[in-house]
N, C-alpha and C positions, 0 to 999 in steps of 0.2 A: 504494500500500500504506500502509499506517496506521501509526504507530505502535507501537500494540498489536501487530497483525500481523508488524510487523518483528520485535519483541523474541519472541514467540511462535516467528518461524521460525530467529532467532540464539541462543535456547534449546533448543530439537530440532537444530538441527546441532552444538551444542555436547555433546548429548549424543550423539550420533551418532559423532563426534570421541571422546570419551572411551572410549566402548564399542572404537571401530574401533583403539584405542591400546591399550586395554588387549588384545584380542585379539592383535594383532601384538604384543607384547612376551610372552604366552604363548606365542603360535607359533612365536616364536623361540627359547625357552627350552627348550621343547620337540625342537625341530627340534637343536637343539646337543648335547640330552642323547641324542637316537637316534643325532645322525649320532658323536658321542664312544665309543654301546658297538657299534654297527654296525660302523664303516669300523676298519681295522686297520694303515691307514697313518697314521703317525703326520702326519704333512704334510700329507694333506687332515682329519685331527680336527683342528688349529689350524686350519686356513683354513675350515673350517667353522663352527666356536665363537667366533672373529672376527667372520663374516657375523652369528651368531644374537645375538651381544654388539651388535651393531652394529643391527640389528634389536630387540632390545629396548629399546636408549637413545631409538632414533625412536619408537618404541612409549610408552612412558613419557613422553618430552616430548611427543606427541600427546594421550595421557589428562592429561596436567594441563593441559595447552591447553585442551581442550576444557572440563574440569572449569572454569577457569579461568572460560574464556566462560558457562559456563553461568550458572553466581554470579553473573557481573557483570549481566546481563543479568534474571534473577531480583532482584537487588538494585533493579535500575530500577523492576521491575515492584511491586514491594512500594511504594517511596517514592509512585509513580505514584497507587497504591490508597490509600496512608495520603491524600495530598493531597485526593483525591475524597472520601475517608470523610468528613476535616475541614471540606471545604466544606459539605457534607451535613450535617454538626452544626451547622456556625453557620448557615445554611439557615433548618434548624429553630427554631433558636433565635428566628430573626428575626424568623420565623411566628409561632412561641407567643407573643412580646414585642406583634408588632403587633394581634393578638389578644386579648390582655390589655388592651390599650390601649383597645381597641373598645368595652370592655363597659362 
């Protein structure tokens, strides 16, 4: 696998990750506020709203994980591109110069 390819597939799981984070920390959010006006015992709405607190935190450190990865990974690919741009200019340049030379 390449390079590019790597960062390409460390970018899609990192959004993959974000997405799958933030979902789990709605559904947990979610899940805490039904099981809170549902259930009428007061003992499983704490141990419920615990699980969904606890389920949201994992949720949240998921989505900035991934977010996290994704940035970094993005960031590489950017410097990657500026690199290859600059070669390509001074390239050019080297062209045009020996060119000018010629004439």
């Amino acid at each position: 696998m390449t390079r590019h390819g790597f960062e390409e597939l460390a970018v899609g799981i990192g959004n993959k990750v974000t997405i799958g984070g933030g979902v789990t920390a709605g559904g947990s959010g979610l899940v805490g506020q039904v099981a809170q006006h549902a259930a009428s015992d007061p003992q499983v709405v704490e141990q419920v709203i615990s699980m969904a607190d606890i389920g949201a935190a994992v949720g949240i450190t998921f989505c900035v994980m991934g977010y996290l990865t994704s940035l970094y990974f993005q960031w590489r690919r950017d410097q990657r591109e500026e690199r290859a741009h600059r070669a390509m200019d001074h390239a050019r340049e080297m062209f045009s110069v020996q060119q000018d030379d010629g004439k």
